[in-house]
C-alpha positions in Angstrom: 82.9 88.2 65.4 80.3 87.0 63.0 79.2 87.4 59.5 76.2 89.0 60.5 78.2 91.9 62.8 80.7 92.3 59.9 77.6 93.3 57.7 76.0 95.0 60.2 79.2 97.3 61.1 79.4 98.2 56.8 83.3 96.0 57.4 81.9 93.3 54.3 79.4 93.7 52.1 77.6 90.2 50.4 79.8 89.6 47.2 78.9 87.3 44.0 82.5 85.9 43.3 83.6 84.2 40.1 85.9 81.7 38.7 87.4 84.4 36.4 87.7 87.0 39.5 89.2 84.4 41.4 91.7 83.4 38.7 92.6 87.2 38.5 93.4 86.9 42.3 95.5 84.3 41.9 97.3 85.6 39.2 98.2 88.5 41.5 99.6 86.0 44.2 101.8 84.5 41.9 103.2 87.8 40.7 103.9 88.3 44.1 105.0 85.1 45.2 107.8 85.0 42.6 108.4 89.2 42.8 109.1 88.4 46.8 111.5 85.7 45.9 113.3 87.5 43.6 117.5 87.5 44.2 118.5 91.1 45.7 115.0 91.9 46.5 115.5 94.3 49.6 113.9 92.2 52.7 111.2 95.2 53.3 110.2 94.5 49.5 110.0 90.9 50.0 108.0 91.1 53.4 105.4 93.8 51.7 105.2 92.2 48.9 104.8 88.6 50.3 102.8 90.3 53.1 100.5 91.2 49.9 100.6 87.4 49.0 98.6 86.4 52.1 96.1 89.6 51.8 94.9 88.3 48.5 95.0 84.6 49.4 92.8 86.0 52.5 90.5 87.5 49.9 90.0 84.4 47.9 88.1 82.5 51.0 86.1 85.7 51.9 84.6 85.9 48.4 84.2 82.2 48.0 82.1 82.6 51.6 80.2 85.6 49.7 81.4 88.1 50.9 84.2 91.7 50.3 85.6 93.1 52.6 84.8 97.3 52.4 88.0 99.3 50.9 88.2 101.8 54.4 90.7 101.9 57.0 91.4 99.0 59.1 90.5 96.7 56.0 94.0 94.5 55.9 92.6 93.5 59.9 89.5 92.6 59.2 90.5 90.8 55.6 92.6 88.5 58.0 89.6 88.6 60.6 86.9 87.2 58.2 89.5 84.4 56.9 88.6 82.8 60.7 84.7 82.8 59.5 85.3 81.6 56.0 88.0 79.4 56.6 87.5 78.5 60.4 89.8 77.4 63.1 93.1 75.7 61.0 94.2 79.5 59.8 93.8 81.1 63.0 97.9 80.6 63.3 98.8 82.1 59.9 96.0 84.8 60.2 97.4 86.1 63.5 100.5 85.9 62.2 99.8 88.2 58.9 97.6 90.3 61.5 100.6 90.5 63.3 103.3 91.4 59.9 100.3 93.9 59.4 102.1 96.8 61.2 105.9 95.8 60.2 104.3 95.9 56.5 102.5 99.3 56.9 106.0 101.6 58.7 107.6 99.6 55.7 105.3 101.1 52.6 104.7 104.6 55.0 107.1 105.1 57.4 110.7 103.6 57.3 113.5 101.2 55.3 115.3 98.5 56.7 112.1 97.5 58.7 112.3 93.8 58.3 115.2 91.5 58.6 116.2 89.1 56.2 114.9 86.3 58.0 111.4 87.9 59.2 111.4 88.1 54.8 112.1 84.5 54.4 109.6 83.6 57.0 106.6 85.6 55.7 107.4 84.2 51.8 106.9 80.8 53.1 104.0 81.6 55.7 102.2 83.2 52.6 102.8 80.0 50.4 101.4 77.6 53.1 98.4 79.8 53.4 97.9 80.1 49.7 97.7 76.3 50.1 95.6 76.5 52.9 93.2 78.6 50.7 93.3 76.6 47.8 92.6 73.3 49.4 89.5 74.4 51.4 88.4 76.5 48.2 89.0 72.6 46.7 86.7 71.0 49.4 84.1 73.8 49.6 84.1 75.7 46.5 85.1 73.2 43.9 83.3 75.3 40.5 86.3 77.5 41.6 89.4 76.0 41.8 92.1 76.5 39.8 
């Protein structure tokens, strides 16, 4: 997949981004990092809700690229899909691994309770946290007007 067939398809649409949208972003991730860690949290909670964690971090390198992914269904997919473009080859592992949470995360907020295990939770907090990272520090190298 490339930019140009994202565009082409209506999936993104070119995006201006901002150090204040960005901020806003990643004020949304930290609410979510620390809500997902929260003691007695059910383990679906903490895997939506961390699961939620990563979507925004993913969001963060597609508007820094200059680009938004298009509110329809299939978005959360692509979202992860683009992060290879924007990011490139070292998130391949933790986006196919949120692609992968995608459908635990969507019978958890439509379907079902007691999706995820307590471990699968666990695992997805700190997946999302190392990704965050990941986002930051190639928003750091590439996009340094807006980092943190």
């Amino acid at each position: 997949m490339s930019w140009k067939k994202l565009l082409a398809s209506g999936e993104v649409t070119t995006h201006r981004t901002s150090k204040q949208e960005i901020d806003k972003v990643r004020a949304l991730i930290a609410r979510d990092m620390a809500d997902a860690s929260l003691p007695g949290l059910s383990a679906d909670r903490q895997f939506a809700t961390a699961y939620n964690a990563a979507l925004q971090a993913g969001k963060i390198a597609i508007a820094c690229s200059g680009y938004r992914v298009t509110a329809r269904a299939g978005h959360h997919a692509v979202t992860f899909e683009a992060v290879h473009l924007a990011i490139g080859p070292e998130a391949v592992l933790l986006t196919d691994y949120f692609d992968a949470c995608r459908r635990k995360r969507n019978a958890i907020d439509y379907d079902n309770s007691s999706v995820a295990t307590e471990t699968e939770a666990a695992e997805l907090v700190r997946k999302a946290g190392e990704f965050l990272a990941l986002v930051e520090k190639w928003v750091a190298a590439n996009h340094a007007a807006l980092t943190p």
